[in-house]
DRENGU-544163 format. One line per field, with one value per atom (N, C-alpha, C): residue in one letter; atom name; x, y, z. Coordinates in Angstrom, 3 decimals. Layout:
res c(a;...)
atom c(CA;...)
east c(X;...)
north c(Y;...)
up c(Z;...)
//
This chain:
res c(x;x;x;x;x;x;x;x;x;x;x;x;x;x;x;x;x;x;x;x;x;x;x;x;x;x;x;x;x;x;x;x;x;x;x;x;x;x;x;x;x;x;x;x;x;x;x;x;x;x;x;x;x;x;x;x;x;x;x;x;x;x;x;x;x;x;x;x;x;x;x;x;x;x;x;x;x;x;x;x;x;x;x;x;x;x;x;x;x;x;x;x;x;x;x;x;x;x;x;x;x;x;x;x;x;x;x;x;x;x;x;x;x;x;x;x;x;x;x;x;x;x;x;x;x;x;x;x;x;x;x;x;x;x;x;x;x;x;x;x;x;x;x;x;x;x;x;x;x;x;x;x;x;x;x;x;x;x;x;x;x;x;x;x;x;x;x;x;x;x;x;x;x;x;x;x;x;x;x;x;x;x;x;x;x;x;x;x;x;x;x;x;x;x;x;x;x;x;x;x;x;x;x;x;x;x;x;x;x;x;x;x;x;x;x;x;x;x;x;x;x;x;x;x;x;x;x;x;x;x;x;x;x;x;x;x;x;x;x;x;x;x;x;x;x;x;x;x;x;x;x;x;x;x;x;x;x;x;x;x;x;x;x;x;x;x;x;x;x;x;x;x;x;x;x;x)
atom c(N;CA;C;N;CA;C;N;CA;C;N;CA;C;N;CA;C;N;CA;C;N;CA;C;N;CA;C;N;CA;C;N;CA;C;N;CA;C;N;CA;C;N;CA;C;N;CA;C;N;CA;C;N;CA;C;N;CA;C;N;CA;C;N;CA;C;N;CA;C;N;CA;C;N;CA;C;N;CA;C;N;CA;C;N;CA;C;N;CA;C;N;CA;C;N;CA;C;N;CA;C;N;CA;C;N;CA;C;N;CA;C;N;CA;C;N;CA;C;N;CA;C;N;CA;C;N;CA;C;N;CA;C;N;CA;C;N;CA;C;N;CA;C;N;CA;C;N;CA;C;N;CA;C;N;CA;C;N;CA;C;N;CA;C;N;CA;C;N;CA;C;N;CA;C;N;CA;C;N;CA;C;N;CA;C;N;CA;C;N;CA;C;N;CA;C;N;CA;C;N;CA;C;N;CA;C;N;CA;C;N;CA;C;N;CA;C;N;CA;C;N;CA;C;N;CA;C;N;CA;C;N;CA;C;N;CA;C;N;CA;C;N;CA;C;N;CA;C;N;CA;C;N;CA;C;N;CA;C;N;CA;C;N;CA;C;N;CA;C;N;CA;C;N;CA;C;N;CA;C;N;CA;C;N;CA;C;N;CA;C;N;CA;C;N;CA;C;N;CA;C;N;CA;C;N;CA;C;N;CA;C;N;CA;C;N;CA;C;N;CA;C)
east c(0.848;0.000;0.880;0.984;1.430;1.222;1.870;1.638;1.122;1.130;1.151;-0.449;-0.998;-2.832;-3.445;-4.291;-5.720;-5.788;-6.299;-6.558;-7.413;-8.161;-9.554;-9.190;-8.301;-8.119;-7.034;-7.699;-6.966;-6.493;-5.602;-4.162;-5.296;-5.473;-6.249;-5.911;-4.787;-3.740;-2.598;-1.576;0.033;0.329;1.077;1.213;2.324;2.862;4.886;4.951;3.699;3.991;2.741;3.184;1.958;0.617;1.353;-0.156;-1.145;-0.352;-1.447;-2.134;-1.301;-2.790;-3.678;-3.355;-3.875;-5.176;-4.527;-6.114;-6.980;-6.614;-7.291;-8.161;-7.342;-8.350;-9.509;-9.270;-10.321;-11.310;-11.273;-12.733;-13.556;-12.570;-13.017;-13.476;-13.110;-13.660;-15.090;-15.405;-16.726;-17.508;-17.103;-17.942;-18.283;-17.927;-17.932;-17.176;-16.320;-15.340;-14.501;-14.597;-12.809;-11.642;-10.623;-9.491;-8.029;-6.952;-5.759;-5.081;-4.021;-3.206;-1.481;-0.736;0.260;1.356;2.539;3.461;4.850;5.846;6.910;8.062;7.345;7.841;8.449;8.561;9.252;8.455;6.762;5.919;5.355;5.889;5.871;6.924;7.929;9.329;10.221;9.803;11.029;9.968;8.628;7.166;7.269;8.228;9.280;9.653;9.780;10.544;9.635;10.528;9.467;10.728;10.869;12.302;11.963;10.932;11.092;10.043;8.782;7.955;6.586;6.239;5.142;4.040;3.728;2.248;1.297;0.534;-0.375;-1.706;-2.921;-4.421;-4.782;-5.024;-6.083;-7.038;-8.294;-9.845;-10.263;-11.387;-12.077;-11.956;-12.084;-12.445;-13.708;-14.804;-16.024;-15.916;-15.492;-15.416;-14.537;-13.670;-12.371;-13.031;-14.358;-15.023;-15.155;-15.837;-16.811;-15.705;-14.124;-13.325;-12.584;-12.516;-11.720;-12.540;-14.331;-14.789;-14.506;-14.668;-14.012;-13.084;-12.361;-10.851;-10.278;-11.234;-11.162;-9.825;-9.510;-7.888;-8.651;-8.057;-8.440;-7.499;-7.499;-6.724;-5.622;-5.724;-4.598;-3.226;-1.936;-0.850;-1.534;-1.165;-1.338;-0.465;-1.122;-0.606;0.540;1.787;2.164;2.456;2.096;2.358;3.837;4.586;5.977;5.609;6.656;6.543;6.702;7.269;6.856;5.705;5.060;3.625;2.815;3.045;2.259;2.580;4.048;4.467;3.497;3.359;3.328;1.394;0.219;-0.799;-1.132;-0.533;-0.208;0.097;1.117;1.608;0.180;-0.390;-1.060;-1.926)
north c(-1.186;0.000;1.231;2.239;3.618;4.711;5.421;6.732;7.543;7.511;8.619;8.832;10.136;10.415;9.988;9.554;9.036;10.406;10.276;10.975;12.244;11.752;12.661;13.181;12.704;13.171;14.302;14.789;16.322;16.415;17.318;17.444;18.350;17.928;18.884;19.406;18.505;18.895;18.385;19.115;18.407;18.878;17.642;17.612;17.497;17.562;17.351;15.563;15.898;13.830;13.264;12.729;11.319;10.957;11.025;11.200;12.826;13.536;14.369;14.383;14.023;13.420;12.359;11.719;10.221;10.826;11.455;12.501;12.689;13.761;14.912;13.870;12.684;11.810;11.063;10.762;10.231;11.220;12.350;13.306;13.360;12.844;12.656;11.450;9.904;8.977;9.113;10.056;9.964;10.677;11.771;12.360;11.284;9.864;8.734;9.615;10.490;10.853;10.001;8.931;8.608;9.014;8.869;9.516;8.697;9.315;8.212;8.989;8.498;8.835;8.868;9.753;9.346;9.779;9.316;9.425;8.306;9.279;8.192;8.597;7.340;7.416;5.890;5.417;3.759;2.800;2.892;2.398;2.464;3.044;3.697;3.444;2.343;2.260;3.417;4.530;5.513;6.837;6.199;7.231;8.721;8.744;10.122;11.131;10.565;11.179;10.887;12.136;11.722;12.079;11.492;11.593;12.409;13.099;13.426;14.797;14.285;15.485;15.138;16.319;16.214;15.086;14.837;13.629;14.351;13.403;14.448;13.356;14.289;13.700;14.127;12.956;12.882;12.888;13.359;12.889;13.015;12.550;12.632;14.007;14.121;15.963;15.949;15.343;15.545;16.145;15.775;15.418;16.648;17.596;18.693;19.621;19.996;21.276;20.694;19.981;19.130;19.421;18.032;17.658;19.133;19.692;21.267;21.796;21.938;22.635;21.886;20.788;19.419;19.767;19.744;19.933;21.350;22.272;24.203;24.251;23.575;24.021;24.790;25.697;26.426;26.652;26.156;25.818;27.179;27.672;28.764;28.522;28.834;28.462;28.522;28.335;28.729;30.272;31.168;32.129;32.016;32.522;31.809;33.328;33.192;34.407;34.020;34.954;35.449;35.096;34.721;35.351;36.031;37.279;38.583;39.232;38.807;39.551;38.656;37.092;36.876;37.568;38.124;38.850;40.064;40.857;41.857;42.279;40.971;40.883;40.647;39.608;39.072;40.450;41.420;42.622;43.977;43.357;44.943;45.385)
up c(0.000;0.000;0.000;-0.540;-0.781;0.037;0.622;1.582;0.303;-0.974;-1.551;-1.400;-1.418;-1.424;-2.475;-2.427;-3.067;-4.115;-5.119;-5.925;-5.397;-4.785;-3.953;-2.920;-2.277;-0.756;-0.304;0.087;1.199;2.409;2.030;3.533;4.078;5.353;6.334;7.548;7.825;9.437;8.975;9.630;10.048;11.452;12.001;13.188;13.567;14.755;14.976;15.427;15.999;16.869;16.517;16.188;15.440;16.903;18.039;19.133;19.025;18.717;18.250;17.019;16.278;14.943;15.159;15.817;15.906;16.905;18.245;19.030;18.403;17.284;16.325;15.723;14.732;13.856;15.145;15.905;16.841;16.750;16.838;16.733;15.227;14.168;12.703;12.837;13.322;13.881;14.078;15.542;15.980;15.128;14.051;13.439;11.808;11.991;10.806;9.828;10.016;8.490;8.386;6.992;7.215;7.078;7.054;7.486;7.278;6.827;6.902;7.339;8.512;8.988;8.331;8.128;7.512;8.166;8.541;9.521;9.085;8.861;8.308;10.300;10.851;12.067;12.512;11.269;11.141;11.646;10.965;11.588;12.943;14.127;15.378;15.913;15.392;16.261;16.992;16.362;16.440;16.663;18.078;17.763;17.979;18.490;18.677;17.902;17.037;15.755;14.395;13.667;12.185;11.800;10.543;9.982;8.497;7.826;6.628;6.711;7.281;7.162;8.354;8.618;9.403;9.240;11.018;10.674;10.039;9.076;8.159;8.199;8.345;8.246;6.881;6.038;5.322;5.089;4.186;4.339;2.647;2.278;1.400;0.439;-0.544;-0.789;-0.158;-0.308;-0.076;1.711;1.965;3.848;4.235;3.514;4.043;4.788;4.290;5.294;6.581;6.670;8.013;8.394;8.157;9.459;9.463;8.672;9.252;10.039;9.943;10.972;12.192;12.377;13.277;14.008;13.655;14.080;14.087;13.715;13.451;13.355;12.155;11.142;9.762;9.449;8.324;7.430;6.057;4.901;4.546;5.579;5.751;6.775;6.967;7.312;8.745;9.784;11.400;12.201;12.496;12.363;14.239;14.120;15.579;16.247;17.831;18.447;19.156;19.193;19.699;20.796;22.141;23.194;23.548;23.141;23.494;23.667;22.430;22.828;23.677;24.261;25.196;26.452;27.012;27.742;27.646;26.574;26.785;27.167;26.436;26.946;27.984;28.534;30.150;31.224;30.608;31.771;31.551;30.608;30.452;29.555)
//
């Protein structure tokens, strides 16, 4: 079987550790979306590490809205705050 995606199917999350995708897909689970998990983490031997590229959730095209509202990832990068400015909301 092939990591490569299904013709149909969409990147909808990447993750750093394969237990947080694997969480995330459990809530696509209960909502019956299916889902493939993809993680080059040496089958879990090495569950620590990913050696090439982020754990990544798959889904259907049909299914990308739902599990993004699901999982409230939006097909835009993730925007990251500094710690500075959590400092600086935190003082004031």
């Amino acid at each position: 079987m092939s990591n490569e995606p299904r013709q149909n199917d969409v990147l909808i999350a990447e993750y750093v550790y394969r237990h947080e995708a694997e969480f995330s897909a459990g809530f696509l689970a209960d909502a019956g979306i299916p889902f493939r998990v993809q993680a080059d983490d040496a089958g879990g031997a090495y569950g620590g590490m990913t050696f090439t590229y982020a754990v990544r959730i798959w889904v259907r095209s049909q299914d990308a809205e739902k599990a993004r509202e699901i999982l409230q990832v939006t097909p835009d990068p993730a925007i990251f705050v500094q710690v500075d400015d959590l400092d600086e909301q935190r003082s004031g």
